[in-house]
C-alpha positions as CSV (number, residue, x, y, z in Angstrom):
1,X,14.5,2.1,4.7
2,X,11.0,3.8,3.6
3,X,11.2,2.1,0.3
4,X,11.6,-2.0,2.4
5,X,8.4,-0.6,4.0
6,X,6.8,1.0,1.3
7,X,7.6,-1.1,-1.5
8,X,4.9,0.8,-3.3
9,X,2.0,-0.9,-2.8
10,X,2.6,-3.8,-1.8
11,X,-0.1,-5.3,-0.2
12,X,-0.7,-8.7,-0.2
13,X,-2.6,-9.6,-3.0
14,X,-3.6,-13.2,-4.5
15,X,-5.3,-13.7,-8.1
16,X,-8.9,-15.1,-7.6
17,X,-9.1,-18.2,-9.3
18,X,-12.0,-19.7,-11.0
19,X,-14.1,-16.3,-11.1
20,X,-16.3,-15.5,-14.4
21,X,-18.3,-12.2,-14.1
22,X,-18.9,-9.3,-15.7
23,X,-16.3,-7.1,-14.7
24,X,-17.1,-3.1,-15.4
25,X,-15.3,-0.9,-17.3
26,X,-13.8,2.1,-14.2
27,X,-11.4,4.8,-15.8
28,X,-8.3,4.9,-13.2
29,X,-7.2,8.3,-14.6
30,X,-10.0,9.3,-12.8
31,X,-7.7,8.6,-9.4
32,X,-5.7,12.3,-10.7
33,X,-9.8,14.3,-9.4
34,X,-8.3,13.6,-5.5
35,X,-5.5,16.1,-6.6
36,X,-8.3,18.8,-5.3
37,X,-8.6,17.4,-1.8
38,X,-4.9,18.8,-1.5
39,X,-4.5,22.3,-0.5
40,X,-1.9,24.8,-1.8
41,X,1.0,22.9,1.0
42,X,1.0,20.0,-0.9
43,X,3.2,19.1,-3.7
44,X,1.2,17.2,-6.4
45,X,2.7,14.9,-8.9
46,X,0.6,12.3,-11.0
47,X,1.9,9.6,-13.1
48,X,0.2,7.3,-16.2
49,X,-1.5,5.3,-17.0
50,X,0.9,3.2,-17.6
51,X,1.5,-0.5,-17.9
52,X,2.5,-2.6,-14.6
53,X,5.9,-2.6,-14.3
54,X,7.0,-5.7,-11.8
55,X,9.9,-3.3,-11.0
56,X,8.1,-0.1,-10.1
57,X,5.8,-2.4,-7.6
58,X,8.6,-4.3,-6.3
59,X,10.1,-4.1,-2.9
60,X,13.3,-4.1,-1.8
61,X,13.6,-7.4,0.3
62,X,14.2,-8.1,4.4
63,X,18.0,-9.1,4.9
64,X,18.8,-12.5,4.9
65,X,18.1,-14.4,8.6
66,X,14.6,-12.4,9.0
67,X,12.1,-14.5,10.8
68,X,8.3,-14.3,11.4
69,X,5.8,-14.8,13.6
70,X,3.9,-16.6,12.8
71,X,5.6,-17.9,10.0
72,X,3.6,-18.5,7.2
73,X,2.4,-14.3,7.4
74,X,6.0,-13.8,6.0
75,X,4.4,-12.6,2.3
76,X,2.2,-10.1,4.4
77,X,4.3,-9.0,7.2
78,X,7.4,-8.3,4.6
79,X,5.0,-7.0,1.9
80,X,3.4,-8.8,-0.7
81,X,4.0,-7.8,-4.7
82,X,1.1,-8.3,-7.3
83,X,1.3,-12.3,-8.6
84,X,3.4,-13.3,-10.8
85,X,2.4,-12.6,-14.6
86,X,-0.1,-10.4,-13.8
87,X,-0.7,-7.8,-16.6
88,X,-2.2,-4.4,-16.8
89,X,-1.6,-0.5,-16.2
90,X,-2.0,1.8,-13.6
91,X,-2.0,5.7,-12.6
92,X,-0.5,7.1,-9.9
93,X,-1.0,10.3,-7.5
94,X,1.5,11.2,-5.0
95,X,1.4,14.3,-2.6
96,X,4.2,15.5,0.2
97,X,2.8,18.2,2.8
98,X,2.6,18.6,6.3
99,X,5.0,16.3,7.2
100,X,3.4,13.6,5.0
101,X,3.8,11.8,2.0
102,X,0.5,9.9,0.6
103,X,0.3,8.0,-2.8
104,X,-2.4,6.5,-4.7
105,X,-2.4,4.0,-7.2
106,X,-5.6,3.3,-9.3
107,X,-4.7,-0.4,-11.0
108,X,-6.5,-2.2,-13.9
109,X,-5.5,-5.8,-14.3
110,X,-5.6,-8.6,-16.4
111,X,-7.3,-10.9,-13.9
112,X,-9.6,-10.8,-11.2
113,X,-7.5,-9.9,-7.4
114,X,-9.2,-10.6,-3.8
115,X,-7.7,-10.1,-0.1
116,X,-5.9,-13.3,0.7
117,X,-8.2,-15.1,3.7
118,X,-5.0,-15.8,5.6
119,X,-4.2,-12.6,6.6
120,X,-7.7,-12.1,8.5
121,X,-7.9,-15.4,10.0
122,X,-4.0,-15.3,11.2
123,X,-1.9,-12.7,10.3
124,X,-3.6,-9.7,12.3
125,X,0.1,-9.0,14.3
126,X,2.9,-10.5,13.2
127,X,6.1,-9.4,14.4
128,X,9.9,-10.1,12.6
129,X,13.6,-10.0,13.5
130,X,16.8,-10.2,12.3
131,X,20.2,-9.3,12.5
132,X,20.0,-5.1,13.0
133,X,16.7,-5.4,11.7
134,X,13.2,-6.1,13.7
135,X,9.6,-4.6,13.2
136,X,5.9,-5.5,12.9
137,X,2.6,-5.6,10.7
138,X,-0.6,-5.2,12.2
139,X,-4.3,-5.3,10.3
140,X,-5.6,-2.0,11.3
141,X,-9.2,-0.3,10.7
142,X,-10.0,0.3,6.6
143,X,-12.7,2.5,5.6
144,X,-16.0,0.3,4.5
145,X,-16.6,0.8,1.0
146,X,-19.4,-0.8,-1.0
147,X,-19.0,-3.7,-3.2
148,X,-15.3,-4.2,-2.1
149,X,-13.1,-5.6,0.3
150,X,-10.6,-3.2,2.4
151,X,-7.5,-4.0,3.9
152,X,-5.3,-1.8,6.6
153,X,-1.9,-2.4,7.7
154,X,0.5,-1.1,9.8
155,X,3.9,-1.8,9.8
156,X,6.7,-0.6,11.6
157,X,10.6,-1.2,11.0
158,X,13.5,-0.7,13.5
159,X,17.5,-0.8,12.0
160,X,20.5,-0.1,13.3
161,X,23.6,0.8,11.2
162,X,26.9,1.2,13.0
163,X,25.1,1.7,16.3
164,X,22.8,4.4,15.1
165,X,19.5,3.2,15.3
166,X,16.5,4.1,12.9
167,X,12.9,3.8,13.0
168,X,10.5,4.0,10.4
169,X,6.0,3.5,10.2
170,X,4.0,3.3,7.0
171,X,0.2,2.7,6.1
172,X,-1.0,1.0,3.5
173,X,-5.3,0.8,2.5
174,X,-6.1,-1.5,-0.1
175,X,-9.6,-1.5,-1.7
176,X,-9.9,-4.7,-3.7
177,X,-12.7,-4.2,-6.8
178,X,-12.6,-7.4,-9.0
179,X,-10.0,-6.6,-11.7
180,X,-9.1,-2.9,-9.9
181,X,-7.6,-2.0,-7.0
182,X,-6.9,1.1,-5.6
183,X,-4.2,1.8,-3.3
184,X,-3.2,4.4,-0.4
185,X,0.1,4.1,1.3
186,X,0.6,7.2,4.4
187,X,4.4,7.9,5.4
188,X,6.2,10.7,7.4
189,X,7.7,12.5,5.3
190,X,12.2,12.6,6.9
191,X,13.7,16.2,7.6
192,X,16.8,16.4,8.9
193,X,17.4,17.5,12.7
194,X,13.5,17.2,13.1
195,X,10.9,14.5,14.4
196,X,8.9,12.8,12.1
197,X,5.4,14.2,12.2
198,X,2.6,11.6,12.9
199,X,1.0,9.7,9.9
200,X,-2.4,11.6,9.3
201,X,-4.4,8.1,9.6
202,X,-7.4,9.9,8.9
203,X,-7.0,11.6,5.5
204,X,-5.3,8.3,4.3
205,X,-8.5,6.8,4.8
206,X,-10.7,9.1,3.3
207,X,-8.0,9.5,0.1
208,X,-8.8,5.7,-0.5
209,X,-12.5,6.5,-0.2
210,X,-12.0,9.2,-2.5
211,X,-10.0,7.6,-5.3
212,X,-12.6,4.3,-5.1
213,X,-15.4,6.8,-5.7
214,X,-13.1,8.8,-8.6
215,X,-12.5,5.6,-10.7
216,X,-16.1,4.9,-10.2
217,X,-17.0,7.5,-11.5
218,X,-18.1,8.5,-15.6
């Protein structure tokens, strides 16, 4: 269920056309120098850099019969993959404590990516349903960074499988940076025959913060 809502890092993204600037060179190995804002409870793992694999970014998709509202947020609401083609690497930090699971991805693409307009101008709730499936994605505070755009989103997804019903919640925090992104998805972390602790909104916010200043960095 966590990976249809996680679908790592899948946060609407469109390829901005027609842009010719100088882009500068980040490192996003450097994403791996927020391992230290963990404490000794957290399990650290890092991965890369590596090229973008369509696979490892892709999600599992909605059942068929899933409608939205409205209906053209459908590529947001169900979680939008990197466009079609587009070419790079990326490095990856993940970290499971305190009832959490946080990761961070640091990408460098081939081509400039910027926040799709849409999704400010109509896609701040949007709600879906289905057959044993329903849930919703809501734009939600991002931290203001300098020189970048931020996105937030909530989503929440609600199935039920031979009567039993199960909830999930995620956060995802894009920073878009010309041809990087870094990006910050927050989940509770399931333990059987206990509740699932509440999604530390907080230090997913700063961890974005953190990672855009760590690729920034020399």
């Amino acid at each position: 269920m966590f990976k249809v809502l996680i679908g790592v890092l899948c946060t609407c993204l469109l390829v901005a056309c027609g842009q010719t600037h100088f882009v500068k060179k980040l490192n996003i190995t450097n994403i791996f120098a927020v391992r230290s804002t963990f404490g000794p409870h957290f399990r650290v793992r890092t991965t890369g850099p590596t090229r973008i694999d369509p696979k490892q970014l892709s999600q599992r998709p909605l059942p068929s019969g899933v409608t939205f509202d409205p209906p053209e947020c459908e590529k947001y609401a169900s979680g939008q993959t990197l466009p079609p083609g587009l070419t790079g690497n990326l490095a990856v930090i993940s970290a499971e404590g305190e009832g959490n699971r946080f990761i961070a991805i640091a990408i460098e693409a081939s081509e400039p990516v910027s926040l799709d307009p849409t999704i400010m101008q109509k896609c701040q709730h949007v709600t879906f349903s289905g057959e044993n499936v329903n849930g919703t994605a809501d734009v939600v505070d991002s931290p203001k960074i300098g020189d970048a755009q931020t996105l937030g989103t909530h989503r929440t997804l609600e199935t039920t499988m031979a009567t039993v019903a199960q909830s999930g919640e995620i956060y995802d925090y894009v920073a878009y940076l010309g041809n990087y992104l870094v990006m910050v998805t927050a989940s509770p972390l399931m333990v059987r025959n206990q509740p699932p602790a509440p999604v530390d909104v907080d230090r997913a916010k700063s961890l974005l913060t953190d990672a855009v200043a760590a690729i920034r960095s020399r």
